[in-house]
C-alpha positions as CSV (number, residue, x, y, z in Angstrom):
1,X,41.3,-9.2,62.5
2,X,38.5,-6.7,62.4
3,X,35.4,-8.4,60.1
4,X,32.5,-6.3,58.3
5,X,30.7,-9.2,57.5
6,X,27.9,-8.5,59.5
7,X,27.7,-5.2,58.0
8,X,26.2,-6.7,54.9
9,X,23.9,-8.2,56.7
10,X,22.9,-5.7,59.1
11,X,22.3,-3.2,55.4
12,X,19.9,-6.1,54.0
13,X,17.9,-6.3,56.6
14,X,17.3,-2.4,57.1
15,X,17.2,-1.9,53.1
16,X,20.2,0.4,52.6
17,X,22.2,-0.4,49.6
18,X,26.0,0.9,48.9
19,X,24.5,3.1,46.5
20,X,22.3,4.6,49.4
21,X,25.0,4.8,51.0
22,X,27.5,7.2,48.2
23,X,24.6,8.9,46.8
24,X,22.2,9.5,50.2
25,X,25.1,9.7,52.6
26,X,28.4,10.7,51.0
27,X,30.3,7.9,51.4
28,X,33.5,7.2,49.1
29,X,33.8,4.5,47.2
30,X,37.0,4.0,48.3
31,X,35.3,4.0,51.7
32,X,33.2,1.1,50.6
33,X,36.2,-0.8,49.0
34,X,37.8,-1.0,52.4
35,X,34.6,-2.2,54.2
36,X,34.3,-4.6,51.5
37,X,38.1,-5.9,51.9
38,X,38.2,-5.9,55.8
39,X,41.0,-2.7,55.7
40,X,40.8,-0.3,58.3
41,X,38.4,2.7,58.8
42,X,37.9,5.5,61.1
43,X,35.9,4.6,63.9
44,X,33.5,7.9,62.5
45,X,33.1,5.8,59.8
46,X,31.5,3.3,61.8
47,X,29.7,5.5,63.8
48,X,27.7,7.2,60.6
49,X,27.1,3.8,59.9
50,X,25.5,2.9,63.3
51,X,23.3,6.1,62.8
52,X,22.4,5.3,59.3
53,X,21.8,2.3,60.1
54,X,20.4,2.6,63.5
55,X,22.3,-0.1,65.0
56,X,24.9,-1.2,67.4
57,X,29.0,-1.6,66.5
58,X,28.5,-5.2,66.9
59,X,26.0,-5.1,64.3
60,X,29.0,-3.9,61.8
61,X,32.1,-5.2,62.7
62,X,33.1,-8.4,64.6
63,X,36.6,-9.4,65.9
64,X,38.0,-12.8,64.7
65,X,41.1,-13.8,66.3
66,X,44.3,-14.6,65.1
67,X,44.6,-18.0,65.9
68,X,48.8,-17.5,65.1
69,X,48.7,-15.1,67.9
């Protein structure tokens, strides 16, 4: 399972807010929604974010693993 936990983090710490991030850089809110619920995204979706955020992927997303699998 993909995780955007660390997203979150990585936002607090460079100040961007979800608001920054529909009104300043066009995201959806659905967009958002599926960040917020761990559903899948395009991976240019997480690359605006790496620019935005000036970051690395692993500072977005993490992989947990299925332990079932």
């Amino acid at each position: 399972m993909m995780s955007f936990d660390p997203l979150w983090k990585t936002m607090q710490r460079r100040g961007i807010t979800t608001y920054a991030l529909i009104e300043k850089h066009g995201f959806s809110r659905g967009t958002l929604d599926k960040l917020k619920h761990n559903r899948n995204v395009t991976l240019e979706t997480v690359e605006k974010l790496c620019v935005i955020l000036d970051c690395k992927v692993e500072d977005i997303v993490v992989y947990i693993a299925d332990p079932d699998r």
